[in-house]
Backbone as CSV, one residue per row, in Angstrom:
resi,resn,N_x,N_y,N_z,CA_x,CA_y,CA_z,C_x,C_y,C_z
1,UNK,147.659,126.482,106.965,148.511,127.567,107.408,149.085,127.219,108.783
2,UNK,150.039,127.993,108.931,151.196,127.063,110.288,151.386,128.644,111.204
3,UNK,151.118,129.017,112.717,151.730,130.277,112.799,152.605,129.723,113.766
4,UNK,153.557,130.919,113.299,155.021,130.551,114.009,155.674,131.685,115.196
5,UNK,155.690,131.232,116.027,156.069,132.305,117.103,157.637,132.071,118.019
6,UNK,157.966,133.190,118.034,159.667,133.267,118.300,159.657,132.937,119.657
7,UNK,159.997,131.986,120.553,159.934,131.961,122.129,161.306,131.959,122.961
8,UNK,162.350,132.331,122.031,163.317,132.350,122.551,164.598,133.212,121.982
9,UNK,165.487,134.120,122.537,166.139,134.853,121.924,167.042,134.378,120.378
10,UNK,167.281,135.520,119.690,168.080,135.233,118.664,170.123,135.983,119.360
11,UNK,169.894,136.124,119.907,171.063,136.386,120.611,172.217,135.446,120.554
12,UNK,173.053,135.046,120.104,174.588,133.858,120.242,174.076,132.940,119.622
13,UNK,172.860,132.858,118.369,172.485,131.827,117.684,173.286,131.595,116.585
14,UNK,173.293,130.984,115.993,173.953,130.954,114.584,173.677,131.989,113.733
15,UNK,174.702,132.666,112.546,174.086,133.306,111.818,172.940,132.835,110.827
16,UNK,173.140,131.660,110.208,171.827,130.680,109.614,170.849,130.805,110.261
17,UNK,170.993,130.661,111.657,170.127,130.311,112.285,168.764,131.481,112.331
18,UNK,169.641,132.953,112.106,169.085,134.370,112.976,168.498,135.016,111.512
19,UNK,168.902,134.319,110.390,168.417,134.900,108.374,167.395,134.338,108.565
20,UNK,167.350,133.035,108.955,166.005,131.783,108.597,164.685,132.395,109.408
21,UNK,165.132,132.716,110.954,163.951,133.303,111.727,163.700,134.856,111.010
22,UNK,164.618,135.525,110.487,164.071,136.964,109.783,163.098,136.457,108.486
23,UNK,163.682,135.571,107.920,162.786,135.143,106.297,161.479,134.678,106.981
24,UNK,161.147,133.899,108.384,159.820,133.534,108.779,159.160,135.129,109.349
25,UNK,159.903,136.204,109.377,158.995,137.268,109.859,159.324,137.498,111.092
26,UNK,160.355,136.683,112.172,160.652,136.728,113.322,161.611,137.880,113.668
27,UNK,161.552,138.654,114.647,163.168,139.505,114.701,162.776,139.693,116.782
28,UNK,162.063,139.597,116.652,161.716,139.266,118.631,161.059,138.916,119.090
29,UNK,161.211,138.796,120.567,160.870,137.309,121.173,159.228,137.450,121.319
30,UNK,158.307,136.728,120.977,157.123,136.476,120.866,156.139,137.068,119.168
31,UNK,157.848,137.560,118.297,156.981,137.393,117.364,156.593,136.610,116.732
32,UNK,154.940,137.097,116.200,154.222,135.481,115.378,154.034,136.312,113.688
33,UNK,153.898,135.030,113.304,153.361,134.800,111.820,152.889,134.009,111.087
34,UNK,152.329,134.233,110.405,151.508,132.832,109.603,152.199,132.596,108.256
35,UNK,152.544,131.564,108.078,152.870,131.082,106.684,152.276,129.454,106.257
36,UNK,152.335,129.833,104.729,152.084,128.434,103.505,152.237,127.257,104.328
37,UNK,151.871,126.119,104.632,152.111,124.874,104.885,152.407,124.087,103.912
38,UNK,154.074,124.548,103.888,154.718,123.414,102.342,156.194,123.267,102.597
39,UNK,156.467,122.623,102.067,157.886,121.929,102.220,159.370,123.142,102.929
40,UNK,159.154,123.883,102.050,159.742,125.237,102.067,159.466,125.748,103.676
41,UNK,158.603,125.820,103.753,158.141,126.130,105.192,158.909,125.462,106.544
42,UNK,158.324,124.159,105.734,158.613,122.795,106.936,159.858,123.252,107.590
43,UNK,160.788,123.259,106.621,162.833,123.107,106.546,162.615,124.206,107.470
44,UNK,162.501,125.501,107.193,162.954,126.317,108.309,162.684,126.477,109.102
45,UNK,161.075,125.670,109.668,160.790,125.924,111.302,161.584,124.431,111.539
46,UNK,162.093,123.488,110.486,162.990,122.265,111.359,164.178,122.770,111.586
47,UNK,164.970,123.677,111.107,166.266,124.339,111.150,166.491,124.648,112.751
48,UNK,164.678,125.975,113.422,165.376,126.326,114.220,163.808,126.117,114.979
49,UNK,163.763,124.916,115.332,162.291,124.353,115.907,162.720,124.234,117.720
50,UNK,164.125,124.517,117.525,164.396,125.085,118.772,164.599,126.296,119.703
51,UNK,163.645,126.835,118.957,163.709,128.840,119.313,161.851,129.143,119.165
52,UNK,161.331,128.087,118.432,159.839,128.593,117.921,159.051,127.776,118.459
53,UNK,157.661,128.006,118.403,156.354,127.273,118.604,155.610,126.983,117.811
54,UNK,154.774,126.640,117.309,154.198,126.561,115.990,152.962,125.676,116.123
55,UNK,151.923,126.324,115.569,150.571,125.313,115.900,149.772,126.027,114.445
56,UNK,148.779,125.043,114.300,148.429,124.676,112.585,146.908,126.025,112.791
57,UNK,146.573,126.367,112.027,145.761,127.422,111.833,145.052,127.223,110.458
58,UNK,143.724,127.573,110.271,142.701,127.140,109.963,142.725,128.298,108.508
């Protein structure tokens, strides 16, 4: 499991950019969530791995 936390605004981001962080559970700044560690996953914290944090969970 991967949790993913928002560390930076969604404000003047792309619209792709601002669907992908809502589908991870994100909508403000320091929200977290845990999701699947699978491919599906991977793509959208690589999309916007420049807004998030992400560390592996047990």
């Amino acid at each position: 499991m991967i949790k993913v936390t928002l560390v930076k605004s969604l404000n003047g981001r792309h619209e792709k950019h601002i669907k992908t962080a809502h589908s991870l559970g994100l909508k403000k700044i320091n929200d977290a969530s845990v999701q699947p560690d699978n491919a599906m996953t991977q793509g959208k914290i690589a999309q916007i791995a420049y807004l998030v944090k992400t560390e592996v969970v047990e």
